[in-house]
Structures are given as structure tokens and as C-alpha cells.
C-alpha positions in Angstrom: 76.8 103.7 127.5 79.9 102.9 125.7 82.4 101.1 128.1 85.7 103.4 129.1 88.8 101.5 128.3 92.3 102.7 129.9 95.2 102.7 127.4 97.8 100.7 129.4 100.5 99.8 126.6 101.6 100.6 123.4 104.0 98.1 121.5 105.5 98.7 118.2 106.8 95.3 116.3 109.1 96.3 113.6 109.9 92.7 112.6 110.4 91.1 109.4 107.9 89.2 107.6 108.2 87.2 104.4 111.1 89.5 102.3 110.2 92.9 103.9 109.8 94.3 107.6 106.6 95.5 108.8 105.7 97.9 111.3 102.6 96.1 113.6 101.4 97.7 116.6 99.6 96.6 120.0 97.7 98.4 122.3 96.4 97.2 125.3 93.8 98.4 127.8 92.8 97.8 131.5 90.2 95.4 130.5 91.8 93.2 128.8 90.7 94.5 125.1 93.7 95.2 122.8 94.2 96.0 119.4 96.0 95.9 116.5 97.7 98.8 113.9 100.0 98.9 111.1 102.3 101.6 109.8 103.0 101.7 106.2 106.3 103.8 105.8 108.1 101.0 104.4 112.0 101.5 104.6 111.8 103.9 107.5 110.7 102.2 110.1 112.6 102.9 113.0 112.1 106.6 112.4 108.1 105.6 113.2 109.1 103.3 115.6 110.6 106.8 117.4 107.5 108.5 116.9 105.3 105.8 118.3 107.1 105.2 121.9 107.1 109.4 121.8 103.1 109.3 121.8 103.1 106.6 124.1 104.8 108.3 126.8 101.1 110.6 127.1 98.4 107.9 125.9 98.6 105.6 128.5 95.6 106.0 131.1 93.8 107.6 128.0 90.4 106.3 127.1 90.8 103.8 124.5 87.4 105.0 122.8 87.4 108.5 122.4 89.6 107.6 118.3 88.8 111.1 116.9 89.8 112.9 119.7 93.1 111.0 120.3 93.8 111.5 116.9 93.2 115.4 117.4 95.3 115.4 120.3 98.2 113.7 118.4 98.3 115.5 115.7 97.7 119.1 117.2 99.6 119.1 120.0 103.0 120.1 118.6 103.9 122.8 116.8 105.7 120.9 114.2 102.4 118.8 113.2 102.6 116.4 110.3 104.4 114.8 107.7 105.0 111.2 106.6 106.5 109.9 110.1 104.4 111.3 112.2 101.2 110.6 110.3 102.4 106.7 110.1 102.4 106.8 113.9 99.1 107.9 113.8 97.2 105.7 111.7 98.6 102.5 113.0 97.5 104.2 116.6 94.2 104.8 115.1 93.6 101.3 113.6 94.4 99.7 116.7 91.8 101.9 118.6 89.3 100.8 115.8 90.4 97.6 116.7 89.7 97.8 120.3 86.4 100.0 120.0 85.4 97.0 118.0 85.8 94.5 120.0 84.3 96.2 122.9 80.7 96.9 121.5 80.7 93.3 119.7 80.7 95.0 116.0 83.4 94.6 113.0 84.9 98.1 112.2 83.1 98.8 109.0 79.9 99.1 111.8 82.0 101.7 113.4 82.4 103.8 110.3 78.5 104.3 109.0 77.7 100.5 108.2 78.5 98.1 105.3 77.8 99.0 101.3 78.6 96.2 100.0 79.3 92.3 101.3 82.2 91.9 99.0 85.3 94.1 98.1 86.5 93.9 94.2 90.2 93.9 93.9 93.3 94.4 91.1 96.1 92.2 90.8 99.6 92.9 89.3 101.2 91.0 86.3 104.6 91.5 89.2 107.9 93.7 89.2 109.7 92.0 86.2 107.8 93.4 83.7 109.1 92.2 80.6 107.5 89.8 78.1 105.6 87.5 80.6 103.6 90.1 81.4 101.1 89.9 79.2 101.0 86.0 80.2 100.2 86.3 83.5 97.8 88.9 82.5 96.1 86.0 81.1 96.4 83.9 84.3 95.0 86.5 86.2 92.0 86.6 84.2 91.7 83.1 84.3 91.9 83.2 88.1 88.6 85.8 87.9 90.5 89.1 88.1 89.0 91.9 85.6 91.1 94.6 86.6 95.1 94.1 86.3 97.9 96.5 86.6 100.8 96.4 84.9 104.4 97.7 85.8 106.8 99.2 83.5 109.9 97.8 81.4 113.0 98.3 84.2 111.0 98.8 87.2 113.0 95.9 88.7 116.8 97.0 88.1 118.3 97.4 91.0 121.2 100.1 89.4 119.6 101.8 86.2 116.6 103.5 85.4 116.4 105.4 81.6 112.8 106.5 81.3 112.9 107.3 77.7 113.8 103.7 76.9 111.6 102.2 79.5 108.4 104.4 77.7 109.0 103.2 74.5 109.1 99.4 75.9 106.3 99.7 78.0 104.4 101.3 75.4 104.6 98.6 73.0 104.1 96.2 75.6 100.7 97.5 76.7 99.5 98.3 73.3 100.1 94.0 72.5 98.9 93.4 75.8 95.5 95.4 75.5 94.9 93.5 72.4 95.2 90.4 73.7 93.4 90.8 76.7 90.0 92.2 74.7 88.5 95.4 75.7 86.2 94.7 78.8 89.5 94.6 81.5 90.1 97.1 83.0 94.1 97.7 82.5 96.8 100.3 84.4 100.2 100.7 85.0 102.0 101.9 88.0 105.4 104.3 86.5 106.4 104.9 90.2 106.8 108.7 89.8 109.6 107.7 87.7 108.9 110.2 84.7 109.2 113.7 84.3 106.4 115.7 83.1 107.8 115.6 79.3 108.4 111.9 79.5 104.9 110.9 80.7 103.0 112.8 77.9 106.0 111.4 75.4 104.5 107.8 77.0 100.7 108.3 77.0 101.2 109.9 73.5 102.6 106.5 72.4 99.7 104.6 73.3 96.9 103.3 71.2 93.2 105.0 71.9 91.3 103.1 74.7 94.9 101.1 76.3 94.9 102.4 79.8 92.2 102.6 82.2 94.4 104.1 84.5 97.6 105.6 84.9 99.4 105.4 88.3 101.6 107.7 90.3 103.7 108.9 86.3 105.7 111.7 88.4 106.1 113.5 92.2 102.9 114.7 93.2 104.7 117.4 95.4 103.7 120.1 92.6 100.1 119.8 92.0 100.7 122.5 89.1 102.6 119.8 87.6 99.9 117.0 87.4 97.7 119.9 85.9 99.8 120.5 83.0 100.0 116.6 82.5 96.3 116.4 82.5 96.1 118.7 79.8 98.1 116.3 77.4 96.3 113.1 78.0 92.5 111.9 78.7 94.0 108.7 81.0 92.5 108.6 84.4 95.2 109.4 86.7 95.6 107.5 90.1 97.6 109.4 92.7 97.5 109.2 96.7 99.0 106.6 98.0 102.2 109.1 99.6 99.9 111.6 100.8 99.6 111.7 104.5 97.1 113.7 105.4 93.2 115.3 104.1 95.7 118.4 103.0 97.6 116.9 100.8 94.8 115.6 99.3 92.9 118.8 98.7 94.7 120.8 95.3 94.0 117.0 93.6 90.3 116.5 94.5 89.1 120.0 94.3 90.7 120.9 90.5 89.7 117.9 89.4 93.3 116.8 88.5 93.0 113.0 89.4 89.9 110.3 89.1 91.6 107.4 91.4 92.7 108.4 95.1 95.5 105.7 95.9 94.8 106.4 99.7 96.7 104.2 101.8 95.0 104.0 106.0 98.9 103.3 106.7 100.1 106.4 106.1 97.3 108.9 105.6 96.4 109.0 109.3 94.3 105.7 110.0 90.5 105.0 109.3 89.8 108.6 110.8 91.5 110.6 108.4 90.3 108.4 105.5 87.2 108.6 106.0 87.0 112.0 105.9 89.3 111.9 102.6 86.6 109.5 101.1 83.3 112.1 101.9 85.8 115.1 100.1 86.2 112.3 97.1 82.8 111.8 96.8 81.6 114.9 96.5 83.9 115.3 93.2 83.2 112.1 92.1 86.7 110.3 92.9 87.2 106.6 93.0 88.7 104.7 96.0 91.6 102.7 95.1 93.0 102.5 97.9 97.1 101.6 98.5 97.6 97.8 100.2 100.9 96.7 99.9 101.7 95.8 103.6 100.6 92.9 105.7 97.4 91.3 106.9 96.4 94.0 109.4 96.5 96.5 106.6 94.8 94.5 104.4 92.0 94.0 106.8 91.8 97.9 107.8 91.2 98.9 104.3 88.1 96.2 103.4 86.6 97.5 106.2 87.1 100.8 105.1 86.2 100.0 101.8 82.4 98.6 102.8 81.8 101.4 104.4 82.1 104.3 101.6 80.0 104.5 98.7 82.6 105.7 96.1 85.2 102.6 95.7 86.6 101.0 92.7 89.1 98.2 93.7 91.0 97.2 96.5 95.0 96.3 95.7 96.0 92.5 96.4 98.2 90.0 95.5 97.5 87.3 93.4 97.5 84.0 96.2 100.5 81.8 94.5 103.4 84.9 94.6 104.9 83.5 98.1 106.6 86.8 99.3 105.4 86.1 102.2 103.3 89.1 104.2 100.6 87.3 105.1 102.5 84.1 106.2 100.1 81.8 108.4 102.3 81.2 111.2 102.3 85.1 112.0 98.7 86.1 111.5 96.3 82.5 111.8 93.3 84.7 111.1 93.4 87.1 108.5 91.5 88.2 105.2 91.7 85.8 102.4 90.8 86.4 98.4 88.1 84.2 97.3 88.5 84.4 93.8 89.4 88.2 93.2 87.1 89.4 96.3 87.3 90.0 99.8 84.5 88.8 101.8 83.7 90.9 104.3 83.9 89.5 107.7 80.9 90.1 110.5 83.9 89.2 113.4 84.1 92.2 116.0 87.1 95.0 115.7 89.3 94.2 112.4 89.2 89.9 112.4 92.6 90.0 112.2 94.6 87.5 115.0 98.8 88.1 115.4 100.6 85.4 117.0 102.9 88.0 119.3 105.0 85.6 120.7 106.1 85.1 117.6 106.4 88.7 116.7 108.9 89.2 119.7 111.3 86.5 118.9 111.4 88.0 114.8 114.2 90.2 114.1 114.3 93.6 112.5 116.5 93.4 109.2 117.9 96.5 107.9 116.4 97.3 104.3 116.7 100.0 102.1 115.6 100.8 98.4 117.4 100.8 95.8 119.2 103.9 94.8 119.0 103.9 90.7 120.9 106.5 88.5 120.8 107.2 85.0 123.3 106.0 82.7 124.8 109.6 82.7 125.5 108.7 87.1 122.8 111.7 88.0 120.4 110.2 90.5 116.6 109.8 89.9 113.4 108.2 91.7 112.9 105.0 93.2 
């Protein structure tokens, strides 16, 4: 029988790390087992943070192991159930539980979740924010570092004041087309536009595209209209990818069941842990939808999804970063044990829970440093997406 592990603490790290601030969490139980989670609503923080100590105040002396029905309990019991914050609380509460449960039987999470498919986990690399002419170069270095499958970012995706999506289509339109014949046809090639464009303005794009350019097509406009992405998909055969915002198995459902999208961005930060993604992957696979899952947070993160990636059947590619960009998430000092790329794979570790260490101490002398997103207008001053 399954040991019984009382929650005893729950500690939320909003620190920064390398150039942005992650949210880490830590629970503890009566035996000594703890556990680590990460949130990924990155800019809000604080407002999880809020969440987190609010759940706390009725998990401790909670059994440690019983992770679906805690995350039942968390979810339904309020009548305002939901949303982004909330559902960022959850999955780095859930993680950490995987973490723990883990640990205590002796198995790595991916045991926990039906077993390993596969002992390695293919990732995709991006060419990086600035996405102007050296692009396509270190498209070329990624290859040559093993990477098949690259994603681009579009022309002005790193201004920090204005965004003019007509002239960043016509840029990044030209800039693929060069960039797909360079490359050869056998990489896979996408583009993340950041729900920057409109639904006018991402046919306009797509339409300017040579045959066979884009593999994929990420995140074009909102996804808060799923009526929307269906009249998109009737003006272009590129495979969308959409997900990684969604934060729950609802949001998820108008996409999977019409058939709109072939790539689920899900992120484990913000959709509501392993739990809820699992059950996200079984809905995907029965409409033949691709994993890709969202990974632009820390180690713990990272480590959460490959395990979550072994275990389903339908996954594409894991997104990484290629080793040499120092930003700094997965800096050493921080987290001495964590995933690392060999080549452009993940193996997948055999350690108990998620084999991810986190030097704490270190954690709780780091400082929490205010960051927000830019706030880009058009050139007319009228506001637009981030």
C-alpha cells in the first residue's frame, strides 16, 4: 500500500533567475518527502503567488498522494472556478505532488503517468527574438548543432514601442520564403506571430508564402474566438499550433473537436499540471493532434513536460533553447541537477519524482524584480498585442 504523506508546507519562490522571474514552488510533507512545482504565468506573478498561500491555508494535513483528488478539490471548491491565475496555482501544486508521489514509490514521474514511450524526447529550437537577416544564419547553426525542426520569429517581434503587422508580414514573408530555400526541404520550419495579427492580416501573410514554407504556424491571432481560427483555416492549408494560453481541458475542447488546429502548444504551467494534461493529451489523440508542448520557463518545467512527453503516444517536439543563448533559466548554481539537451534530445531520466534538484537556500536570499511586457502601439498610438 501506497505510503500516506501529510502536506506540512507550501512555499512559493517568486525569485528572479537569469533575465526573468520564475515562480518555483515547495511542498513539504511529514516524512520528509518534498517536491517541486512551477507556475508559468510569466509577468503576473504575485497575482499566483496570492492564489497559492490561499490554497495553502486548506492543504496542509492533506495526503500528499491522493494528486487527482486534490486537484478536484482545488478547482471545484469555489464558485468562481478557473481562469489563468488560479489554474497556474494549480499546476505548479500538482507538479510538486508528482514530484513527491515520485519519490515516495522509487519511480520517475513518467512511471506515474502510464509508463515511458519513448527513451528520448525530440525538440525545436528558435533562430531567437531579433528576427531580422541572421535568422536564416543561425538557422543554419541550428542544423548544424543536429536540430531538424526550427522556429522562426517574425520581423519586429523584438521592438519594445511599435508593432505594424502589415509591414512585419511582408518582411517575414520574404524572409521565410529565402530561408526555406536555403535550408532544403526535409526541416521542419514554423513561425511563432504571437497572436499579433488580425484575422485579414494572417491570411494576407500565409497568402504570401511560397507552397510547402511553413510546417507550422503558431499562435497568428487571440484564440479567445474559436469562430475566428475557423475562418482562418478556411484560407490556408498551414498546420496551425495553438494552446499554450489555454488553462484548462475546456478551453481546449472547440479546437480539438472541429478540427481547427493540428499542434496543441499545451503548457503543464498553466493548463492545470500533469493531471489536466494528460487528460488534454487522450482528447488530442483521439483527433489525431500533435503534442507540442509550451516550455519557456525554468528547469522544473522543463523536466515536467519530458516526463509528460514519454508518457503519451501522440508528441511531436518538445520547445528548448539552443545551449549557448546564456539567458540564464537554467543557471547551475540554482538548479545542480536538471535536464540537459544532448544534441537536440532530452534523455529521459530513470531518477525518482521529476530529477530535478533546487538549491533553496539560494532561492530565499534571490529577490523578486518587478517585470512587465512591453506595451507596443501602432504608429497611429492605438494599442495592440504583445
Amino acid at each position: 500500500m501506497a505510503p500516506k504523506l501529510k502536506i506540512t508546507a507550501i512555499k512559493p519562490y517568486p525569485v528572479r533567475v537569469g533575465i526573468r522571474n520564475q515562480l518555483l514552488v515547495k511542498v513539504e510533507t511529514d516524512q520528509g518527502i518534498f517536491g517541486w512545482g512551477e507556475s508559468g504565468l510569466t509577468g503576473r506573478e504575485r497575482a499566483v503567488v496570492g492564489a497559492i498561500e490561499h490554497y495553502r491555508e486548506f492543504l496542509i494535513g492533506r495526503d500528499a498522494m491522493q494528486i487527482s483528488r486534490i486537484w478536484q478539490e482545488l478547482y471545484r471548491s469555489q464558485y468562481f472556478e478557473g481562469g489563468r491565475v488560479l489554474q497556474a496555482a494549480i499546476s505548479a501544486i500538482d507538479i510538486a505532488l508528482h514530484d513527491i508521489k515520485g519519490k515516495a514509490l522509487g519511480v520517475p514521474v513518467y512511471d506515474l503517468l502510464g509508463g515511458k514511450q519513448r527513451h528520448v524526447i525530440p525538440t525545436f529550437a528558435s533562430t531567437g527574438d531579433s528576427a531580422g537577416e541572421g535568422a536564416v544564419q543561425r538557422a543554419h547553426e541550428l542544423m548544424a548543432m543536429g536540430f531538424d525542426a526550427i522556429r522562426f520569429f517574425p520581423i519586429g517581434q523584438d521592438s519594445r514601442d511599435i508593432f505594424e503587422p502589415r509591414q512585419s508580414i511582408a518582411a517575414t514573408a520574404r524572409l521565410l520564403n529565402r530561408a526555406r530555400e536555403e535550408l532544403g526541404s526535409e526541416v521542419v520550419l514554423g513561425i511563432d506571430y504571437h497572436h499579433r495579427l488580425s484575422v485579414a492580416e494572417a491570411a494576407s501573410f500565409c497568402s504570401k508564402l511560397d507552397p510547402g514554407v511553413l510546417d507550422f504556424l503558431e499562435e497568428p491571432i487571440r484564440d479567445e474566438t474559436p469562430e475566428a481560427y475557423e475562418s482562418l483555416r478556411t484560407m490556408t492549408d498551414i498546420p496551425f499550433a495553438i494552446g499554450e494560453e489555454f488553462a484548462s481541458k475546456w478551453q481546449f475542447v472547440p479546437y480539438i473537436e472541429r478540427g481547427i488546429h493540428q499542434f496543441n502548444r499545451i503548457d503543464v504551467c498553466n493548463v492545470g499540471g500533469l493531471t489536466e494534461a494528460m487528460k488534454v493529451a487522450g482528447w488530442s489523440e483521439a483527433h489525431y493532434v500533435d503534442l507540442m508542448p509550451h516550455n519557456p520557463l525554468g528547469p522544473v518545467c522543463t523536466a515536467a513536460t519530458i516526463h509528460f512527453a514519454a508518457a503519451v503516444p501522440n508528441f511531436a517536439w518538445l520547445e528548448t533553447r539552443a545551449p549557448e543563448i546564456a539567458l540564464g533559466f537554467d543557471n547551475a548554481d540554482f538548479f545542480p541537477v536538471q535536464p540537459r539537451l544532448e544534441g537536440a534530445v532530452y534523455p529521459v531520466s530513470d531518477t525518482p519524482g521529476l530529477g530535478v534538484e533546487v538549491n533553496e537556500d539560494l532561492l530565499a536570499r534571490q529577490s523578486f524584480e518587478f517585470w512587465e511586457a512591453s506595451h507596443l502601439r501602432r504608429q497611429d498610438g492605438s494599442v495592440t498585442n504583445w
